[in-house]
C-alpha positions, -999 to +999 in steps of 0.1 A: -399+289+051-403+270+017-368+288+004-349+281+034-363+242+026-355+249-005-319+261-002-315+230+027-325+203+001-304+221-021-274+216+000-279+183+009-277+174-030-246+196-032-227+180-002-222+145-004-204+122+016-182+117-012-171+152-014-163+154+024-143+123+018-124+141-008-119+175+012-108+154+041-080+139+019-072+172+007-069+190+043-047+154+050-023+159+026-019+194+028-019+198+066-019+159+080-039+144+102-039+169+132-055+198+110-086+175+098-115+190+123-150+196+116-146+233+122-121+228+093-140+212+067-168+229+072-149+262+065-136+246+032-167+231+021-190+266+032-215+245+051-224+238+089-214+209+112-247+197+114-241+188+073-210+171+079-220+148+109-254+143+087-234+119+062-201+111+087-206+100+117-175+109+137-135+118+124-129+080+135-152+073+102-144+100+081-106+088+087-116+054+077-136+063+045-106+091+034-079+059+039-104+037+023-110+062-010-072+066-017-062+027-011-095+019-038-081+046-062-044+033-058-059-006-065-083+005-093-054+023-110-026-005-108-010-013-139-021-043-159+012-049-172+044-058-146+062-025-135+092-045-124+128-039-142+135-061-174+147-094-165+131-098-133+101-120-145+113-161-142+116-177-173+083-191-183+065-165-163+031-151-179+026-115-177-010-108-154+006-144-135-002-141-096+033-128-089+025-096-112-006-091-096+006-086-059+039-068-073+013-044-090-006-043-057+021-040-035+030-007-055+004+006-060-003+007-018+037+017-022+032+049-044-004+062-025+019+062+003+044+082-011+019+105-029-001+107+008+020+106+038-002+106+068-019+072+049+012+050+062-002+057+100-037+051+089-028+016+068-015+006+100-043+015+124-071-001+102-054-034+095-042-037+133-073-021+148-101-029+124-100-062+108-136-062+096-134-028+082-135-020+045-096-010+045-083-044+056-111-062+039-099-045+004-061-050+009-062-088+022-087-099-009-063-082-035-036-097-022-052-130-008-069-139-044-035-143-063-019-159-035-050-182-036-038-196-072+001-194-066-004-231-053-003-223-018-027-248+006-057-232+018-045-239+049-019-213+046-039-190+031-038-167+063-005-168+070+011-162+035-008-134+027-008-116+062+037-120+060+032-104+025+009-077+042+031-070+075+058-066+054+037-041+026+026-020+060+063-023+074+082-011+042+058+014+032+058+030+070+097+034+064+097+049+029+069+074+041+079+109+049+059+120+076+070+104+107+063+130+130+102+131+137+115+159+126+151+143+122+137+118+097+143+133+060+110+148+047+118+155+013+138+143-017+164+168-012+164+166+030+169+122+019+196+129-001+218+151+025+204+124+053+218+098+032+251+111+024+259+119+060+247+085+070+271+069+045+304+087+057+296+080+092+294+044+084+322+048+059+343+062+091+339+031+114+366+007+125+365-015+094+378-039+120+342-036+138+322-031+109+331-048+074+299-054+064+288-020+077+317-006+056+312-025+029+277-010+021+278+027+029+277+034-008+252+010-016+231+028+009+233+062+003+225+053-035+194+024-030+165+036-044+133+028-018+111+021-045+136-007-062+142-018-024+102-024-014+100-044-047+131-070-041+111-077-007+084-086-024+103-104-046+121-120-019+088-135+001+076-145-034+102-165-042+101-180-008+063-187-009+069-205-047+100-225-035+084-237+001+050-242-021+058-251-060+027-249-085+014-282-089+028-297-120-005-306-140-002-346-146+005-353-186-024-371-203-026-409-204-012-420-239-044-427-264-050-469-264-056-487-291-076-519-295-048-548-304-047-563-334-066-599-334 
């Protein structure tokens, strides 16, 4: 009885919750959402059910917590510096200014997504479905603290940063690979060939009908998604600083001096 105690507590130090956090990312990025069971982490992690559910409580919360670790790791390893192309920063624009911070953000979400494709689905569900839990909590304060000093009214606090957040969810859902279509390109090579053969049909419409269709079949079988998610950003930005300018910090009174009797 004392080494089967023994060998229990033993376990319980070995297994944390962390670690099945971590397997249950693993099994999601090797085999997606519909492979993550308790029957199959508890074959990759050599323990019983009764140890998993004993630090998760159901796959509901062990999905939340897996989405959760890879959106703090992606935020905790954004660059400090601006990622953006040379000569995209305005004039007069500090490096670490707001604008950098939520670009860095916004690609960071941007590249977890593309390094974990069932994590698009899961963004979505947490920020539509759990507004109190820690996924939504950590994606509107990193975004919401730079938009806080970018001059914008408390009152429109909400708002901005929720349009900068539909439109992170909405652009990163489109750029991910797993769709669950299986017409929908899931590699770089499958995007290429779906690209070129959505170009030359577009290229092959009545230009009558279509010129603007026609005019950007090559521009679209070339765009880069990563350049594209970033010129949205760019885009609302620009529109959030021209509706809501920084205040323009008032010049200091000119020193008086006593007149001359």
């Amino acid at each position: 009885m004392a080494i089967r105690t023994r060998q229990s507590q033993r376990r319980r130090q070995v297994l944390t919750r962390e670690r099945i956090v971590e397997t249950a990312v693993e099994l999601l990025d090797e085999v997606g959402k519909g492979a993550l069971t308790v029957r199959a982490l508890t074959s990759r992690l050599a323990t019983g059910p009764g140890a998993i559910y004993w630090h998760i409580g159901n796959m509901h919360e062990l999905l939340e917590a897996a989405t959760d670790a890879v959106v703090a790791t992606a935020l905790d390893a954004r660059p400090t510096q601006p990622t953006e192309p040379a000569g995209t920063i305005e004039a007069g624009e500090a490096v670490g200014a707001p604008q950098d911070e939520i670009r860095a953000v916004a690609l960071g979400l941007f590249d977890a997504v593309t390094e974990h494709p069932w994590l698009a689905a899961q963004l979505a569900v947490q920020l539509t479905c759990n507004p109190w839990g820690p996924v939504t909590l950590r994606i509107f304060e990193s975004i919401g603290r730079p938009v806080r000093t970018l001059g914008v009214p408390q009152g429109d606090w909400f708002t901005t940063t929720s349009t900068l957040v539909h439109y992170l969810l909405g652009a990163t859902a489109q750029a991910s690979h797993n769709t669950g279509d299986d017409t929908v390109p899931g590699s770089e090579a499958d995007r290429a060939e779906f690209l070129n053969a959505a170009s030359r049909a577009w290229q092959e419409l009545d230009p009558d009908d279509y010129p603007f269709i026609q005019a950007i079949a090559e521009q679209m079988r070339e765009h880069d998604d990563r350049e594209q998610f970033l010129t949205g950003i760019d885009l609302v930005l620009t529109g959030i600083t021209t509706l809501r300018p920084p205040a323009t910090p008032r010049p200091p009174a000119p020193e008086r001096f006593p007149s001359p009797k």
